[in-house]
C-alpha positions as CSV (number, residue, x, y, z in Angstrom):
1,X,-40.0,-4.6,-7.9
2,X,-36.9,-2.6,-7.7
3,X,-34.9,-1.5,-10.9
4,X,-31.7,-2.8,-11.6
5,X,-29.4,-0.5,-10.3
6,X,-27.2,1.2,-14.3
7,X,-24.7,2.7,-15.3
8,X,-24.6,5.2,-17.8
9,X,-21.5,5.4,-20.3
10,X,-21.8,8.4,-22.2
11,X,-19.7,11.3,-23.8
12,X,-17.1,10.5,-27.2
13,X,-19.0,7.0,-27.7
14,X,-20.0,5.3,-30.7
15,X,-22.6,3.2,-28.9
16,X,-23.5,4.6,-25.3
17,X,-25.2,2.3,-22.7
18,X,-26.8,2.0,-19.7
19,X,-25.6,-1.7,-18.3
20,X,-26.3,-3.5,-15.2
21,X,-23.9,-4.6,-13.3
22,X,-25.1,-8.1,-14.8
23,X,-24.4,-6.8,-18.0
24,X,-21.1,-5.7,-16.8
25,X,-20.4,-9.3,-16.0
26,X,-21.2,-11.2,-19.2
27,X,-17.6,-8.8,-19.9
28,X,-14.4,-10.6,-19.9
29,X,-13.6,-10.6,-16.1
30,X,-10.6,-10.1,-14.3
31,X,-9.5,-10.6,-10.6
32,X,-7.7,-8.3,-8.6
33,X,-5.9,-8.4,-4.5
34,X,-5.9,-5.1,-3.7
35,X,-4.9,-3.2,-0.2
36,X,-5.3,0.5,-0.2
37,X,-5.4,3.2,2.1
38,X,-8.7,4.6,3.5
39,X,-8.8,8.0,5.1
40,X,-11.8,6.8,6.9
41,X,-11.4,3.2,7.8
42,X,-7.7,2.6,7.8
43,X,-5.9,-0.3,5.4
44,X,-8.1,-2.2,3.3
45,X,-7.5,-5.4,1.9
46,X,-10.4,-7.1,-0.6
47,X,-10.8,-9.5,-3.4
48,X,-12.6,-7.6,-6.6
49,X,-13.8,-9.1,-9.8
50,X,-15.4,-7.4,-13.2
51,X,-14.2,-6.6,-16.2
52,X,-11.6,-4.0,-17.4
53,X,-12.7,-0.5,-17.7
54,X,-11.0,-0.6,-21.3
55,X,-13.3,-3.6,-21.7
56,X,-16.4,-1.6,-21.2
57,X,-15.1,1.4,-23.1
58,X,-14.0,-0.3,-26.2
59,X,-17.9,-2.5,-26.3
60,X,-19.4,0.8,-26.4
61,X,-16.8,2.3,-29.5
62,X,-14.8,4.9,-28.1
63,X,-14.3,7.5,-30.7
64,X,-10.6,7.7,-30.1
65,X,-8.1,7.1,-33.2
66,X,-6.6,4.2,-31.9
67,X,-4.0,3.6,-34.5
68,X,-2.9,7.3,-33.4
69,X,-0.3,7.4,-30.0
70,X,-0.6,11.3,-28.8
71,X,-4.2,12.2,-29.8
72,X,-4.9,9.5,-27.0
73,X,-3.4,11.1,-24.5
74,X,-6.0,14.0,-24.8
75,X,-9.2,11.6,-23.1
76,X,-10.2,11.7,-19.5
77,X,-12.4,9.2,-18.1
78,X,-14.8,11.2,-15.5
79,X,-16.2,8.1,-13.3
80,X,-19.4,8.8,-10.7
81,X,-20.8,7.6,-8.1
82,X,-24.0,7.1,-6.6
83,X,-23.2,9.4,-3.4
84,X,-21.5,12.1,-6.3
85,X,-18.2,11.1,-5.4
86,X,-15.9,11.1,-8.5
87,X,-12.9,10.2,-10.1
88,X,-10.9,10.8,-13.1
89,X,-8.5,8.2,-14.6
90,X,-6.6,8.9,-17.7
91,X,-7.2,7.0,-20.9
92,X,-3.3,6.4,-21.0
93,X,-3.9,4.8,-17.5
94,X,-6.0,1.9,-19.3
95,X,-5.0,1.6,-23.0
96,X,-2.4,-0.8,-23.2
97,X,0.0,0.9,-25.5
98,X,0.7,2.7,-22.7
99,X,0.1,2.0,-18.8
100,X,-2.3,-1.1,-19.3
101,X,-3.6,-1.2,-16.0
102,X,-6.6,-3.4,-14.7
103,X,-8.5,-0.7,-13.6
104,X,-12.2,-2.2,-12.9
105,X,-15.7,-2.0,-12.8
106,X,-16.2,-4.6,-10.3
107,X,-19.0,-6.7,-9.8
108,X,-17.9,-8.6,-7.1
109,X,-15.7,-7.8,-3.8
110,X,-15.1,-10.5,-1.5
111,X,-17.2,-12.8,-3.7
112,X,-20.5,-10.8,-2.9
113,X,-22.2,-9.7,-6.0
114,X,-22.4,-5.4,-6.2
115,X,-25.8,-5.6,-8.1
116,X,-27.9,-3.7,-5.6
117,X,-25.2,-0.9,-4.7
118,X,-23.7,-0.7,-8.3
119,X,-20.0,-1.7,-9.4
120,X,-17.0,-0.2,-8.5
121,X,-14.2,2.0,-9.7
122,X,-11.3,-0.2,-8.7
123,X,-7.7,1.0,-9.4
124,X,-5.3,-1.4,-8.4
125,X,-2.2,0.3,-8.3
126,X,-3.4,3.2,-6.1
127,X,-1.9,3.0,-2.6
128,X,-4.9,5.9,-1.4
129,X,-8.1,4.6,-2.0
130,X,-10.1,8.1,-3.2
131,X,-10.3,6.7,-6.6
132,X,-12.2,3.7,-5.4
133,X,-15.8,5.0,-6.6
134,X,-18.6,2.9,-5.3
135,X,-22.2,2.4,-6.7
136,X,-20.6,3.8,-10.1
137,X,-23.8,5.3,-12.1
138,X,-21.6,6.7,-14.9
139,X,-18.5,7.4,-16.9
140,X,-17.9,10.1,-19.4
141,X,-15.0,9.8,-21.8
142,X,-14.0,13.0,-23.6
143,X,-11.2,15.3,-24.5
144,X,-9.7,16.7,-21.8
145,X,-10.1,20.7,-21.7
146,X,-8.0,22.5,-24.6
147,X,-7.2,19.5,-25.9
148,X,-10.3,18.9,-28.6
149,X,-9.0,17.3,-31.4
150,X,-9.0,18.8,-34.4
151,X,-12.4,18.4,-36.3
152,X,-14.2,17.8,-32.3
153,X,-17.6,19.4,-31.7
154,X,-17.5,20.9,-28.0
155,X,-20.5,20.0,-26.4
């Protein structure tokens, strides 16, 4: 029997996970039309579903003084992929005191379920599609270099 395919949410986390994709789904989802460009395969046009990548982050108890404006904009979120390819997307970019976009770990494109390749990294309001990381295994959240906050072991 074949595992269920995780991923791993780790770095400035209260409560880091492993989910499956159909853990990822009992998340408040969201629905996105999307067309993007891709270097490889030309335009792209697909239906996603999955919850909010601020969803997942904020289950898991990012430690990020949320009450604070500017110490937020010192996190990074470092997504992965299952072929190594990754992305970074700014915490700014998700946190909706600020850009609030629906960035997603989808479990569904096209209305096929992801669970044996792994969600994916979906960022709607890219026009390239680079940041569209499939079979996402992980995603780190942490201070981005220099900027530790005061207090902040480095690891």
């Amino acid at each position: 029997m074949r595992h269920p395919v995780t991923v791993r949410l780790h770095g400035h986390l209260d409560r880091p996970a492993e989910l499956t994709v159909g853990q990822l789904r009992d998340l408040p989802p969201r629905r996105v039309e999307v067309s993007f460009d891709c270097r490889t395969d030309g335009e792209q046009r697909h239906g996603y579903e999955g919850p909010r990548l601020w969803d997942v982050l904020c289950a898991a108890g990012p430690r990020v003084d949320l009450a604070a404006r500017k110490p937020r904009l010192r996190f990074l979120l470092a997504v992965t992929g299952a072929d190594g390819h990754r992305a970074v997307v700014s915490w700014a970019e998700i946190d909706p005191d600020f850009g609030g976009q629906e960035i997603l770990l989808a479990t569904s494109m096209d209305g096929a379920p992801l669970d044996e390749t792994g969600p994916q990294l979906v960022v709607p309001a890219d026009h390239c599609g680079a940041r569209y990381v499939s079979g996402v295994t992980a995603v780190w959240l942490g201070p981005a270099p220099g900027a530790e906050p005061a207090g902040a072991a480095r690891a």
